[in-house]
C-alpha positions in Angstrom: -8.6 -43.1 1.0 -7.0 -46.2 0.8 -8.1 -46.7 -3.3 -6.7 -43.1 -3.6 -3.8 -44.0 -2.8 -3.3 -47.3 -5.2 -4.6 -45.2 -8.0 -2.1 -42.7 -7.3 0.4 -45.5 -7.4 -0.5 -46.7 -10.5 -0.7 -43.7 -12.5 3.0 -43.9 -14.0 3.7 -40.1 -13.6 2.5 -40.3 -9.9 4.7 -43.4 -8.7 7.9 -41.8 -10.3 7.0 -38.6 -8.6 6.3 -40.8 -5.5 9.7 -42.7 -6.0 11.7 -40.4 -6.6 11.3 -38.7 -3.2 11.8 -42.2 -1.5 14.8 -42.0 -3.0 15.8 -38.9 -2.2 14.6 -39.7 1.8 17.1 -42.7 1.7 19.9 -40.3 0.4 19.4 -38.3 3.1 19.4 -40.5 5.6 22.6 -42.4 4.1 24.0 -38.7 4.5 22.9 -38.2 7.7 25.3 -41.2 8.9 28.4 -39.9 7.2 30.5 -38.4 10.0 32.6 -35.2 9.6 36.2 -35.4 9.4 38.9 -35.9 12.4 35.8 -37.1 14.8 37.2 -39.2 17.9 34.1 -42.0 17.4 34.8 -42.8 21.2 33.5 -39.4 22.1 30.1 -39.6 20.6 28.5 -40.8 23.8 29.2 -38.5 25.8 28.2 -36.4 23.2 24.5 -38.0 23.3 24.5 -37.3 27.1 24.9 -33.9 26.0 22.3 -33.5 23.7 20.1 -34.5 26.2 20.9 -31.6 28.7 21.2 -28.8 25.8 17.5 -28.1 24.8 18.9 -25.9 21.5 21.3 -28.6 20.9 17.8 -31.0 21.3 16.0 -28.7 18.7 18.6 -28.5 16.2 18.8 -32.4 16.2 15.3 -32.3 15.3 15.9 -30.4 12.2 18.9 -32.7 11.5 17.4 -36.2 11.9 19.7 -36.8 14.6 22.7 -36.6 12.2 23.5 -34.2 15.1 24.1 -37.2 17.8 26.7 -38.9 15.0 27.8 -35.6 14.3 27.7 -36.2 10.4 28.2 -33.6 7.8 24.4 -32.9 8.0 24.4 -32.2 11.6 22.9 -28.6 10.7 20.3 -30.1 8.7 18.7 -27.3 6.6 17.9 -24.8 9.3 21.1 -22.4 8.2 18.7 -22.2 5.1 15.3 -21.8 6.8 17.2 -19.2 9.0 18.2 -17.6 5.9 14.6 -17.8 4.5 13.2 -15.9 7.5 15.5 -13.2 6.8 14.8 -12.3 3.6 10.9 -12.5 4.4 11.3 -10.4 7.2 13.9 -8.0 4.7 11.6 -7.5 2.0 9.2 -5.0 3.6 12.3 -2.8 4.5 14.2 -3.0 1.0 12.2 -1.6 -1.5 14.6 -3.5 -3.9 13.4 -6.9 -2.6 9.5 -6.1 -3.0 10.3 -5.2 -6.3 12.0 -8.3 -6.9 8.9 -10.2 -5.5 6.5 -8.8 -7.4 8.3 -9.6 -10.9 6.8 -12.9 -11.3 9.0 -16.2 -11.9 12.1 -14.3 -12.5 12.2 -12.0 -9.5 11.6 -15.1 -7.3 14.6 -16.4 -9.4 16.6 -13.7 -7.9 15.1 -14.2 -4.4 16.2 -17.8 -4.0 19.8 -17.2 -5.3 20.2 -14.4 -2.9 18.7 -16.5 -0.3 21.5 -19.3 -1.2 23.9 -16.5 -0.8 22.9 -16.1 2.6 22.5 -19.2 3.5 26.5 -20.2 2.8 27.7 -17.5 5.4 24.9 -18.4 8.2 26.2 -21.9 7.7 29.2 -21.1 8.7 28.6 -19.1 11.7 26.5 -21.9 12.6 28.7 -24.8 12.0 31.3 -23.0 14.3 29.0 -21.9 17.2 27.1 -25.2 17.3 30.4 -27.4 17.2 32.2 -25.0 19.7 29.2 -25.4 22.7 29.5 -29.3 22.1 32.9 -29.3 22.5 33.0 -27.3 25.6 30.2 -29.2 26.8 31.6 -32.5 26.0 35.2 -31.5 27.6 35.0 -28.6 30.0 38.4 -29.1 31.0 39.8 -29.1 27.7 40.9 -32.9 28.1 42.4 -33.7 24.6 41.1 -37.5 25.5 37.4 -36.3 25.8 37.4 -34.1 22.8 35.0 -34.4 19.9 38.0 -33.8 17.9 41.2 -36.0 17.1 42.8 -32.3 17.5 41.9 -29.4 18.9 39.1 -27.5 17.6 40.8 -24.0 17.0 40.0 -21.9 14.5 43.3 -20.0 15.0 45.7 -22.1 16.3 44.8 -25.2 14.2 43.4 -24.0 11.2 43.3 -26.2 8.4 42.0 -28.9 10.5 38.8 -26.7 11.9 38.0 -25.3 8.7 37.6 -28.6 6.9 35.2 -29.7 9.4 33.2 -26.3 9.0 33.7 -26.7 5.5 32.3 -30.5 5.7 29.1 -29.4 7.7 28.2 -26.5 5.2 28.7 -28.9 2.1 26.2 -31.5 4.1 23.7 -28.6 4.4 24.1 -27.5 0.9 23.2 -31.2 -0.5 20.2 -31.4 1.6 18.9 -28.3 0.1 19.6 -29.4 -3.2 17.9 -32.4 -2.4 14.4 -30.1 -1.0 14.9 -28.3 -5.0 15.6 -32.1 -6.7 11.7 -33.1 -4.5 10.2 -30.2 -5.3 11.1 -30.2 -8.8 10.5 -34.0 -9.5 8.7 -35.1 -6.7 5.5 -35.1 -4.2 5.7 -32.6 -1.5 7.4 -29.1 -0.2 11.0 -30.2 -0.4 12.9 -28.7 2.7 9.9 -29.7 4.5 9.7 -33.3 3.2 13.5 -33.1 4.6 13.0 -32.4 7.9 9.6 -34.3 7.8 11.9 -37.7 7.1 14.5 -37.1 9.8 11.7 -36.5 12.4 10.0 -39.4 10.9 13.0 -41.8 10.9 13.6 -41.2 15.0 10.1 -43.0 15.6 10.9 -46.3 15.8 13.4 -45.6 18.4 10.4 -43.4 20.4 7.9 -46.8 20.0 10.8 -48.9 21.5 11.4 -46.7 24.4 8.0 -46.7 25.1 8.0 -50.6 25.1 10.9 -50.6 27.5 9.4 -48.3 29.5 5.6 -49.9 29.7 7.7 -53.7 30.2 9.6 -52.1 33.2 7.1 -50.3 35.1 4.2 -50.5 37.1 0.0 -49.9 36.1 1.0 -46.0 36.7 3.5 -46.1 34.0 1.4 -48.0 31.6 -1.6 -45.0 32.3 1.1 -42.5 32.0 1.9 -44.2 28.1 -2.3 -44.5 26.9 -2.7 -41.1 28.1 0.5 -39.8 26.6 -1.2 -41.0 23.1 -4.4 -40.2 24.0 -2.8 -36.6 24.1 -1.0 -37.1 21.1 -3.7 -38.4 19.1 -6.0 -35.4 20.4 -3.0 -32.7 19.5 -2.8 -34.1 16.3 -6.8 -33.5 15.4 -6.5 -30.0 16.4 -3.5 -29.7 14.5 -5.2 -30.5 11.2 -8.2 -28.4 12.5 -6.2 -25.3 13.2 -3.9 -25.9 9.8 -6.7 -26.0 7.7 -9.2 -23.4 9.4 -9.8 -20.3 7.5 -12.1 -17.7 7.0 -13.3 -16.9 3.6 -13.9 -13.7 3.0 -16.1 -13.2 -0.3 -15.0 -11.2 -3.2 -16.8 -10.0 -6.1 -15.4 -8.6 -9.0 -16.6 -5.6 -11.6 -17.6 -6.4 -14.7 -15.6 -4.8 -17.6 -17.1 -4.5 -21.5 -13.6 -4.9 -24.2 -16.0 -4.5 -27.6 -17.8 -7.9 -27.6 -16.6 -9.5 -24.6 -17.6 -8.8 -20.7 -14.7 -9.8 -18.1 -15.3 -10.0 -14.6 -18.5 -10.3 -12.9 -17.4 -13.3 -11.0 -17.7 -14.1 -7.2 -14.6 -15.5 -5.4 -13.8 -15.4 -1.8 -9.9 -14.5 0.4 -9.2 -17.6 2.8 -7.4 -15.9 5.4 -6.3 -18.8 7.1 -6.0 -19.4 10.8 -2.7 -20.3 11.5 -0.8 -18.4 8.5 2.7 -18.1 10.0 3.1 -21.8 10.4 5.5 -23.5 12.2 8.3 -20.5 12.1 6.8 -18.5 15.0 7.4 -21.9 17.7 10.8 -22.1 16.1 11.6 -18.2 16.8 10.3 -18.5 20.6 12.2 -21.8 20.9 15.6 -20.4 20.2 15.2 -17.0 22.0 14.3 -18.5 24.8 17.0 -21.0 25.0 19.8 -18.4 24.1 20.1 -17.1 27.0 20.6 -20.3 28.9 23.0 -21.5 26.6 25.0 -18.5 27.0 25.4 -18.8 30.6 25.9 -22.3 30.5 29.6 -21.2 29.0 30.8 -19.1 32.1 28.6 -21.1 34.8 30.0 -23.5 37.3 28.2 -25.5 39.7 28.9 -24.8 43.0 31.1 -22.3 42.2 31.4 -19.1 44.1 31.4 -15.0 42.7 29.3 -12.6 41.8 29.7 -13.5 37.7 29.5 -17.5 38.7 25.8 -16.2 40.4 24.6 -14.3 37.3 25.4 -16.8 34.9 23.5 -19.4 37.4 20.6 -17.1 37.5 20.1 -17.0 34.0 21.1 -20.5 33.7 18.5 -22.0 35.8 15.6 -19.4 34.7 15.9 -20.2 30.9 16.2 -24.1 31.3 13.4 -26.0 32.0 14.7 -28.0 34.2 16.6 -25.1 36.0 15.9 -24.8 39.8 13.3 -22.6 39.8 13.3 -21.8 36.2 10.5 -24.3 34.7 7.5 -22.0 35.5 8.9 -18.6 34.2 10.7 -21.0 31.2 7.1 -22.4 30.2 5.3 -18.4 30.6 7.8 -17.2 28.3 7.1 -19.7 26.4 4.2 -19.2 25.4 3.9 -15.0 25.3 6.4 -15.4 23.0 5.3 -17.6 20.9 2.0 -16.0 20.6 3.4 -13.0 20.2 5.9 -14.3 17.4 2.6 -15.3 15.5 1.2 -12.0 15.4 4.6 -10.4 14.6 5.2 -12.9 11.3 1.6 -13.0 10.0 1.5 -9.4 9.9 5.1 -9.7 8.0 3.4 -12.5 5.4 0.2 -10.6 5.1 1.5 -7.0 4.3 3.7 -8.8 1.7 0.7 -9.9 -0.5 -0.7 -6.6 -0.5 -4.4 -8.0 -1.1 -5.7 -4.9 -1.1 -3.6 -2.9 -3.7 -4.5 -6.3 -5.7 -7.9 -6.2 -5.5 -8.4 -2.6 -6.1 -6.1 -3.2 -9.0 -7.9 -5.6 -10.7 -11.7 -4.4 -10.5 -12.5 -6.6 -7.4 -13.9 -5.3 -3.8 -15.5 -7.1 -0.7 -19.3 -6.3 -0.8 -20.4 -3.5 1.7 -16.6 -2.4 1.9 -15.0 0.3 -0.2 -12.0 -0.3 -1.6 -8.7 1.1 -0.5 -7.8 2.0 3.2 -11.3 0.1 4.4 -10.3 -2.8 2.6 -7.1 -2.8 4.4 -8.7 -2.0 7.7 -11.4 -4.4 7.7 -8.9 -7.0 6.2 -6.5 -6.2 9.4 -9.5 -6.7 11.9 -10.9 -9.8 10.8 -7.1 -11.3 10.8 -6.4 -9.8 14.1 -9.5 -11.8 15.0 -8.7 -15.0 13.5 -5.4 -15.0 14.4 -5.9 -15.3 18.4 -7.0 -18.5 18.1 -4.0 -19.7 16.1 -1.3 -17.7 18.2 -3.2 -19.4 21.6 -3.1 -22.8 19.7 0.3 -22.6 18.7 1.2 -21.0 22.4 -0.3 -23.9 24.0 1.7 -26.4 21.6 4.4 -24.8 22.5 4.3 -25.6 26.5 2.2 -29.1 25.7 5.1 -31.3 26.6 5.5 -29.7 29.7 2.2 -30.1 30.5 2.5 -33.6 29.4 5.3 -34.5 31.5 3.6 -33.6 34.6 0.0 -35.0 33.5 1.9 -38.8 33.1 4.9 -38.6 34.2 6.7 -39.7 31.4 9.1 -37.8 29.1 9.4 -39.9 25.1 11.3 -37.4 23.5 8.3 -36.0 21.0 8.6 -32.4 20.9 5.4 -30.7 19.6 7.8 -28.9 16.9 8.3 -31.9 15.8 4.4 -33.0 15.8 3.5 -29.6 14.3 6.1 -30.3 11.1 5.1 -34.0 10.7 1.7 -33.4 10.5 1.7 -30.2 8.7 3.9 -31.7 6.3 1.6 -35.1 6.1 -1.9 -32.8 5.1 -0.2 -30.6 2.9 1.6 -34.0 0.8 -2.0 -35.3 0.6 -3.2 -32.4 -0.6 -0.6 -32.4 -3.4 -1.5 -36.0 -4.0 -5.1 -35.4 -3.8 -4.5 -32.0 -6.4 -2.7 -34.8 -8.8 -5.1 -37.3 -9.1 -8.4 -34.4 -9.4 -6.4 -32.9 -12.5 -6.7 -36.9 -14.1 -10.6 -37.1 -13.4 -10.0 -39.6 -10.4 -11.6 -39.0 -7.1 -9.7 -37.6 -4.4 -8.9 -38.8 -1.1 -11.8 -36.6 0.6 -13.8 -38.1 -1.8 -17.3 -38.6 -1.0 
């Protein structure tokens, strides 16, 4: 692997590929520590106290790099534009317009992406202002003007200009990262949104390794056990993460041979991979933020201590969709994980139905042997993902809730979410892979080389 990798970096094509998304990492992280405009600095630690006790504020800082804890103009990261992706996915079996669209080759996906830029402008927005109005009243409850985020109020109507620069600010920041993710996946190595969010997860490690030193330096034996088998964990989550990426079941394909005058097409054998885990990371994100909503919600009208019949609702729902709620961690982590297993059924059926295999195959002369084409096709196609698909929803379910389980296995709590995990390492095979596609097309052994 290792001479893999030095002849990729001397192949001159490679190492400007290679270099160029360096560069484009350290853009994004310069961006990432450019603050938004009219921020009080003295209020960003308090603000980091409050990430820490807002689990969607905790997700979206994932996606962000933690621009969100120095509330920079990428604080949204890209997920305005991955929210906007999901939606047209989940649109285009409904508009007949879209399908059409996605089945017109380079230009109709053309069409797809500017649409989905469209979208993405709007949901930026509505973002920007949501996100920035929970920190504020999380931040400053009591509407103190010395604890606000803001140098002046954050007021939409009563202090206009001011407000809509910073929404304006945040947008712009998620706009340049995406046109970063097109730069990378135009002139560099990798999926470029992903390669985005893969840095800013990355670039929060060394601050992970040096808690875990402090940690391991001030505690006892327990807490040192609690730390190997945190990684021991880790490491073993990560080898079934590759396993369950990369799992597939090929389904074999044979094709009809066709006689055009003097030439016979077709005849060949191929094979479907229907892979295990198709939906990806997308369906822990969806159970993530449903989940939390609801807590987040309450959090607004809920006061401790308080007294009233509203003050006892919003605690209920408070402390049943937090984690850490009173009462709330066991029905938190069951949710959890139905949802997120359900989530993967829900969004593989979404991806698969868009391919239409079937229609393709019967289209082009080819047919699984022993199946007729058509409605069987489609039936025994369904089963066998149905099948395959259990153990990547349970996988992904058990991901989902493995910090949680963690935490009580070694008492110990480092801050690696297993979205997180799940996008590093995904990202990290499917860059190799890229890599490893590179360097077969120039005759050089690839990294699984044998």
């Amino acid at each position: 692997m290792l001479q893999a990798v030095l002849r990729a970096i001397q192949l001159p094509d490679l190492r400007r590929r290679i270099l160029f998304t360096l560069g484009m990492l350290l853009i994004f992280r310069l961006i990432a520590h450019i603050p938004v405009p009219n921020i009080n600095p003295s209020s960003l630690a308090q603000l980091q106290e409050a990430l820490a006790q807002n689990q969607l504020a905790q997700l979206l800082n994932i996606f962000a790099g933690g621009a969100l804890q120095n509330f920079s103009v990428a604080a949204m990261g890209v997920y305005p534009y991955i929210t906007a992706s999901i939606i047209m996915q989940l649109l285009q079996p409904l508009i007949p317009a879209l399908q059409e669209l996605n089945k017109e080759g380079e230009q109709g996906r053309i069409r797809l992406n500017r649409y989905q830029m469209w979208l993405t402008v709007p949901l930026a927005y509505l973002q920007a202002y949501g996100q920035t109005l929970t920190l504020e009243r999380t931040v400053n409850p009591t509407g103190d003007p010395t604890l606000s985020l803001f140098r002046t109020p954050f007021d939409l109507i009563g202090n206009f200009l001011p407000t809509f620069t910073i929404l304006t600010a945040m947008v712009a920041g998620t706009m340049l990262l995406v046109w970063l993710g097109e730069q990378i996946n135009e002139r560099g190595i990798g999926q470029g949104i992903s390669v985005i969010i893969f840095g800013g997860i990355v670039s929060r490690l060394p601050a992970l390794i040096i808690q875990g030193f402090q940690i391991s330096q001030a505690g006892d034996v327990s807490t040192i056990l609690g730390i190997i088998m945190f990684l021991v964990i880790g490491l073993g989550t990560i080898v079934g993460i590759v396993l369950i990426q990369e799992g597939q079941r090929r389904i074999p394909v044979q094709y009809a041979k066709r006689v055009r005058g003097n030439r016979v097409y077709g005849g060949q054998s191929t094979h479907i991979p229907l892979k295990v885990n198709m939906a990806g990371m997308i369906p822990l994100i969806f159970a993530q933020s449903i989940i939390i909503f609801p807590g987040i919600v309450a959090s607004w009208f809920y006061v401790q201590g308080g007294t009233g019949i509203g003050n006892t609702i919003a605690g209920f729902f408070y402390n049943t969709f937090n984690p850490t709620g009173q009462g709330g961690g066991i029905v938190y982590i069951t949710l959890l994980f139905l949802l997120t297993v359900g989530f993967t059924y829900f969004y593989t059926l979404v991806l698969f139905s868009q391919q239409d295999i079937p229609d393709s195959l019967q289209r082009n002369g080819g047919f699984i042997p022993g199946i007729r084409p058509g409605k069987k096709t489609e039936e025994y196609l369904s089963r066998v993902l149905n099948r395959i698909t259990l153990a990547g929803a349970l996988f992904l379910g058990l991901v989902a809730v493995l910090p949680f389980l963690t935490q009580s296995i070694t008492g110990l709590q480092l801050g690696l979410g297993s979205t997180a995990l799940l996008i590093v390492v995904g990202v990290a095979v499917d860059t190799m892979r890229q890599l490893e596609a590179q360097l077969v097309m120039r005759d050089y052994e690839g990294f699984l080389g044998r």
